[in-house]
N, C-alpha and C positions, 0 to 999 in steps of 0.2 A: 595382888597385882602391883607390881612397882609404878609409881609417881613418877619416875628420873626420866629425863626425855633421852632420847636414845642420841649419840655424837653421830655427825657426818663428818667423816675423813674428805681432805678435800685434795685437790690435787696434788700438794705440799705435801700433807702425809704418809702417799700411798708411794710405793717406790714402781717406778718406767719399767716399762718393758724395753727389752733391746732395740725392737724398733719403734719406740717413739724417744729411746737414749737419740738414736740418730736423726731425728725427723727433729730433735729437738737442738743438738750440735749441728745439722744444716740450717735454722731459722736463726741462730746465734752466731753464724759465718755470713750471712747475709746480711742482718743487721750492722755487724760487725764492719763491713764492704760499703755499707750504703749509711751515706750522710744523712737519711731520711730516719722520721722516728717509727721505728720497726719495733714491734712488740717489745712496748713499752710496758705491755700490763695496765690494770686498772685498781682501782678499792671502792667495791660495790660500783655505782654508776660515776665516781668521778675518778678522774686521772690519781693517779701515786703522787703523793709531794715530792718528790725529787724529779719527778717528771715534769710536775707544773714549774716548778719552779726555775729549771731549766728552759723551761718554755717562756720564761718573762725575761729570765737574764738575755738569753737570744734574743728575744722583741726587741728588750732594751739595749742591747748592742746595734742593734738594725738601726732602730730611732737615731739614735746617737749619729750613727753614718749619713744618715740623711740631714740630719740638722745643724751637724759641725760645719764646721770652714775650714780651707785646706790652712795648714799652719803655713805663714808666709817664709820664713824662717826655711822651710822645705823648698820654697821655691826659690828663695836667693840663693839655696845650697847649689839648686843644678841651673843653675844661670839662665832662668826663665825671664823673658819678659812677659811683664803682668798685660793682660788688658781685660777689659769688661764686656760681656754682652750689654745685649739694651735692657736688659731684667733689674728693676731697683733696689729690692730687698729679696730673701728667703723666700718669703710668702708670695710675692710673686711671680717666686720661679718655679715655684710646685704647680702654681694656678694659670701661667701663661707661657707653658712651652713653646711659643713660636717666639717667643720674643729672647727667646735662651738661644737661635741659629741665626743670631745675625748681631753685628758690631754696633760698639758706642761711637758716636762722632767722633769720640775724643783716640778710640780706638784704632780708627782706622787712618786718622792723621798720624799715630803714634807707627803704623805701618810702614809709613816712607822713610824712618830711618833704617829698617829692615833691609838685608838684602833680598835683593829684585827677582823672580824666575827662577828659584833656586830649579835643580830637578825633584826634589822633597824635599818638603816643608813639613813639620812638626808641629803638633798644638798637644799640648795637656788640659784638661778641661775636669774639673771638681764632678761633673754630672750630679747624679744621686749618693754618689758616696768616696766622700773623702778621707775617708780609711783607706781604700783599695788605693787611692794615690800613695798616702803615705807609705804605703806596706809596700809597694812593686816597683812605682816607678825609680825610685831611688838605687835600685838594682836591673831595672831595665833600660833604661836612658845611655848611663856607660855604654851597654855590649851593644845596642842600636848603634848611635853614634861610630864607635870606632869600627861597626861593622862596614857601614856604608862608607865610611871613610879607604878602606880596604878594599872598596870594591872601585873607587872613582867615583864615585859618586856627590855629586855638592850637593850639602842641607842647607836651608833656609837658617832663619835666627828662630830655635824654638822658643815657644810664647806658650803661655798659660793662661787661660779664657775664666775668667770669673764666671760661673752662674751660667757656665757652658753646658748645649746639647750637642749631640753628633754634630746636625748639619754645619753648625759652626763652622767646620773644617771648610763645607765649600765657600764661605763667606771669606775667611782669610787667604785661603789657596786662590780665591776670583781675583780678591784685591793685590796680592803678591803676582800674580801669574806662575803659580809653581806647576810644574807639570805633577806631579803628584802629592798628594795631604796625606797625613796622618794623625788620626786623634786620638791620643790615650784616653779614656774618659770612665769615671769609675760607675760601676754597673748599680742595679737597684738592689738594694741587700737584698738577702733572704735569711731566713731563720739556722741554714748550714753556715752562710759567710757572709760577713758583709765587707769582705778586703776584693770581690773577684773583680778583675776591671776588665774594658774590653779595648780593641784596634781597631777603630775602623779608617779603611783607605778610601782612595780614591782615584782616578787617572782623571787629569782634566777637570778639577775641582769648578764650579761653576753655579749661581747659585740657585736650588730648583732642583738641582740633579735626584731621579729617583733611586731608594733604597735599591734597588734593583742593578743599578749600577756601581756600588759597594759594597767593596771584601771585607769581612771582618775576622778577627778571633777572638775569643772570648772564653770568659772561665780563667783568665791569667792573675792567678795568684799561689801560696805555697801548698794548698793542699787539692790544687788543678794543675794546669801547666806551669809549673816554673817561670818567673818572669825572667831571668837568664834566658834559660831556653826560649822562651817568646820572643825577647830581644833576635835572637839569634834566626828563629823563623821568618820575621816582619822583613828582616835585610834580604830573606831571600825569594820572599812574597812582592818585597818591593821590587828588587831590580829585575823581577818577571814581568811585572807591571810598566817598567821603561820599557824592556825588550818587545814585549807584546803589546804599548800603547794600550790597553785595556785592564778594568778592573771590574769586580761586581761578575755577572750572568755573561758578559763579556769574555770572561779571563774562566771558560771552563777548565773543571778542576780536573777532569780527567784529561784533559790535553793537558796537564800542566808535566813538563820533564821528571820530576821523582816520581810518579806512578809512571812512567812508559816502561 
């Protein structure tokens, strides 16, 4: 009787049948389609190293976006003015978000050289990640701007919020009297991106106002929506928000004119 222990062929070895060729080509178009990790495989109970590993350069690019600072240099490019939340450092502003939706004294003094009541006002804001600024807004700010300029529309002086949350927007839109805000603000990474940033609006900026009462878009970056193309939405999200006086659960989206 032979000693030799007998081989298992494993799935690798044995050659597919027709239909799991296909069941195998539809799980490889899906992965394929979806930024999520889709059958990745394993080796025995742990991940593949080129899986892991991927998995930590992604973390580490996420970290990264939360921890960096927007390059100032970016912001003198598109003729930001700076100002601060009331947040003192980083670690602050991970551990006390309410103090990330409203101004520094120094900030809001720094407001009255601003113009007054624009009809929309602009903020840029670092949020959680200041990747998603550098990557879009430097290509969305142009096609905004000259959009609404095209339309008659007056903008505010945009400004840049250090160690900015959303609400932010109603604290500078209260103090401006603009009839509507806009705050680009970059989004919380995730493991597919850490560049997506989001827009959120508002009619009537005022401070307090509930999320409820704010439009936003989001997912704006190259491998989501275009920040061109984003630009080019907001112009037309916004001047529905003049026409309609409402924004947020207010400004229903099926009343809105391109679905009618």
């Amino acid at each position: 009787m032979s000693s030799e222990t007998p081989s298992r062929s494993s799935d690798r070895d044995r050659t597919r049948t027709p239909a799991e060729d296909d069941r195998h080509e539809q799980r490889k178009a899906i992965a394929e389609r979806n930024p999520s990790r889709l059958g990745v495989g394993r080796a025995g109970p742990r991940p593949r190293t080129d899986t892991l590993l991927e998995f930590r350069a992604d973390h580490g690019i996420a970290r990264d976006a939360v921890l960096s600072r927007v390059d100032p240099a970016i912001v003198e490019e598109l003729d930001l003015l700076t100002l601060r939340s009331q947040v003192a450092d980083h670690d602050q502003y991970l551990a006390r978000p309410d103090l990330g939706k409203e101004l520094s004294e120094e900030s809001k003094e720094a407001l009255a050289d601003c113009i007054q009541q624009p009809e929309v006002q602009i903020v840029v804001s670092d949020g959680l990640s200041s990747t998603a600024i550098a990557a879009n807004v430097p290509d969305l700010l142009p096609i905004l701007l000259e959009g609404l300029a095209d339309r008659g529309i007056e903008v505010g002086t945009p400004v840049f919020v250090e160690f900015g949350r959303v609400d932010v927007m109603d604290a500078v839109g209260e103090e401006l009297g603009a009839e509507c805000c806009l705050n680009l603000i970059g989004e919380r990474p995730g493991l597919a991106t850490a560049e997506s940033l989001s827009a959120y609006m508002v009619y009537g900026p005022e401070r307090g106002m509930p999320t409820a009462k704010k439009s936003v878009i989001s997912n704006i970056h190259g491998g989501g929506l275009p920040p061109v193309e984003a630009g080019a939405e907001l112009v037309d999200l916004l001047e529905e928000m003049l026409t309609e006086q409402a924004s947020g659960l207010d400004l229903r989206e099926d009343d809105r004119e391109f679905q009618k």
